[in-house]
N, C-alpha and C positions, 0 to 999 in steps of 0.2 A: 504494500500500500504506500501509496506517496506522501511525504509527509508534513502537515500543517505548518502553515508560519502565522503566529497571531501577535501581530506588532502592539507594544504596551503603551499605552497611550499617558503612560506616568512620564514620558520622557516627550512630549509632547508638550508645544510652547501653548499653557493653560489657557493664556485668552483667544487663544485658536481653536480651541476645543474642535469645534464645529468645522472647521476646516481640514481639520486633523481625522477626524471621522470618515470625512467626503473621499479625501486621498486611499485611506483604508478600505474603502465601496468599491473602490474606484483600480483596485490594484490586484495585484493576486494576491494577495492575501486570504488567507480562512474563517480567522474570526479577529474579533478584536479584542484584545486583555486588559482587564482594568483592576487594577491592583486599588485597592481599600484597607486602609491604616490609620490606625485608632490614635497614634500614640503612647502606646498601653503597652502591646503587644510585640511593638514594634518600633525602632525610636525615630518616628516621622507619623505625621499625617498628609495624608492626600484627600482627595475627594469620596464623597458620599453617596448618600442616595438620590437628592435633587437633584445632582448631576448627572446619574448616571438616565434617570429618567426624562429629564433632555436633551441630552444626547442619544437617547435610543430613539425619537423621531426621525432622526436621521440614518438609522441604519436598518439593513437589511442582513445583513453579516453574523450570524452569533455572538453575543456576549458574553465571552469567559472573564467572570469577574471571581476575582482571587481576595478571598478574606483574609485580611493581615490584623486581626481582632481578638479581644478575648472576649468569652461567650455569645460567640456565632449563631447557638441558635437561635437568639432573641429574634434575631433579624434575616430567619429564612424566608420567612412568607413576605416580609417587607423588599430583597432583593428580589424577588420572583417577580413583585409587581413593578419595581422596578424596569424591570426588563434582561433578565440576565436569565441564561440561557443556561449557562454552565457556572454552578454552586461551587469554589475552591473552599472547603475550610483547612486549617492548620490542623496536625495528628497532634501537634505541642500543644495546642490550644481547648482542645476536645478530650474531657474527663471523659464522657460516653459516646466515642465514638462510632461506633457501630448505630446508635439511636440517632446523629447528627446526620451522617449517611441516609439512613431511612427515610428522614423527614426531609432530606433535601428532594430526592428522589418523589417521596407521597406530594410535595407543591409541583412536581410537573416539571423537575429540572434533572441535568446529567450532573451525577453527584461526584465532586472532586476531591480528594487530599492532597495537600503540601505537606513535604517535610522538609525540615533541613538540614546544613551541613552535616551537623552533627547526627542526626538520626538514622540509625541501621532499616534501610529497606526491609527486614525479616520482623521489623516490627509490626508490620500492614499485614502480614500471612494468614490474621484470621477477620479477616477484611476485606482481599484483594478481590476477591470476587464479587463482591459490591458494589465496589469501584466502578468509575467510567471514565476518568484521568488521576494518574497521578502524578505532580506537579513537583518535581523534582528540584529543590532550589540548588543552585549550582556557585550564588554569590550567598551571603549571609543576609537575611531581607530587609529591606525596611530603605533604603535607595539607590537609584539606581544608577550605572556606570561603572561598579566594581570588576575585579578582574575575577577571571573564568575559575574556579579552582577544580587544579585537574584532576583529582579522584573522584573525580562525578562519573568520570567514565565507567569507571571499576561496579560504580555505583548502578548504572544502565545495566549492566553484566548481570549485576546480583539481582535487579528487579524483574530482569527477563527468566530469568530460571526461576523464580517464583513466579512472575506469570504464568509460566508452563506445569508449577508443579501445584500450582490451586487452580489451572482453568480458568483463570483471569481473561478478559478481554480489555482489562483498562491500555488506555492510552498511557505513554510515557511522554510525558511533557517535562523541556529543560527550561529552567527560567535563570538569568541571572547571565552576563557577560557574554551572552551567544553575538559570534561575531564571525566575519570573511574569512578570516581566519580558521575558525574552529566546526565551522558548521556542515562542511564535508566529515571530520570524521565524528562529529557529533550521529551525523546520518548513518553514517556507516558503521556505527558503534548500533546503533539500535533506537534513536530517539523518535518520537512519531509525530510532535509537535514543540513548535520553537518558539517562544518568545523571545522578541527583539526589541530591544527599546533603545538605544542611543545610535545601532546598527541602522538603523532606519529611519529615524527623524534627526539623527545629528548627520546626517550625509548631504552631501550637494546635492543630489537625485534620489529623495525617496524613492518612488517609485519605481526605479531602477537596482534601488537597492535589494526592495522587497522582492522585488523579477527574482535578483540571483540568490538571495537567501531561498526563495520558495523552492529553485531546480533542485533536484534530486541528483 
């Protein structure tokens, strides 16, 4: 299968918002990612919910919006209406996660886990087949432009042989420094969607950018 590029719109100049969207529509791109950070959780805030509910006027694209928050479920049925297509919550952030999954999935969304750096992919094993992405963080979260750290790879390896060994169909999603650089062997390592954020709206030619990020 070929595999997704969903440009992060955290790296995207804010009072564009809406211009930033249109480019996204407009490209090849997959979906669009919107990172949501409380502060909390995470040591930054980004945008919310009013935003992301005006900005979904403008799109037709799937919304993977990625929770960077503590106690995510408050606000499952609020990001559904929203307009968000695809549920991220954090495995660090989720005391019951297996019930956060459920209920992302019971409002009518594709239910996602983040984890990070630090956390062993064998930790999702009684999980993974619930799953419908899991959202690999590849920089430490919370902003973005950081550098790639390279045992993410190793990391891809171990979630793939747990996908096969629970029967998973989740998506592997890499988030965090995917760049010209790395995003061939990111492919070829086993990733199935990419977040791009500095890769693509810090370039001369976004939409050129996003062309060669999307090739397989």
């Amino acid at each position: 299968m070929p595999h997704l590029l969903a440009p992060s719109l955290l790296s995207a100049d804010f009072a564009e918002l809406g211009k930033a969207v249109h480019l996204i529509e407009s490209s090849e791109a997959a979906w669009h990612h919107i990172d949501v950070m409380d502060g909390v959780f995470v040591p930054n805030i980004s945008f919310g919910l009013p935003v992301i509910k005006s900005i979904r006027k403008h799109a037709k694209k799937p919304f993977d919006v990625h929770l960077m928050i503590v106690r995510p479920d408050q606000y499952i049925t609020a990001f559904r209406d929203a307009g968000a297509d695809i549920l991220t919550v954090h495995f660090e952030a989720c005391t019951h996660l297996h019930r956060s999954i459920q209920a992302i999935k019971a409002a009518g969304m594709k239910a996602g886990v983040a984890i990070n750096p630090h956390t062993s992919v064998e930790l999702l094993s009684d999980v993974l087949a619930d799953i419908d992405v899991v959202c690999m963080m590849s920089v430490n979260p919370g902003f973005g432009g950081q550098k790639f750290i390279e045992r993410t790879y190793g990391k891809i390896d171990a979630l793939k042989a747990l996908r096969t060994r629970t029967g998973s169909k989740a998506l592997i999603e890499i988030d965090g420094g995917v760049s010209m650089e790395n995003v061939r062997q990111l492919i070829a390592t086993g990733a199935d969607v990419l977040v791009a954020g500095n890769s693509v709206f810090g370039a001369a030619d976004p939409i050129s950018a996003i062309r060669e990020l999307s090739r397989d």
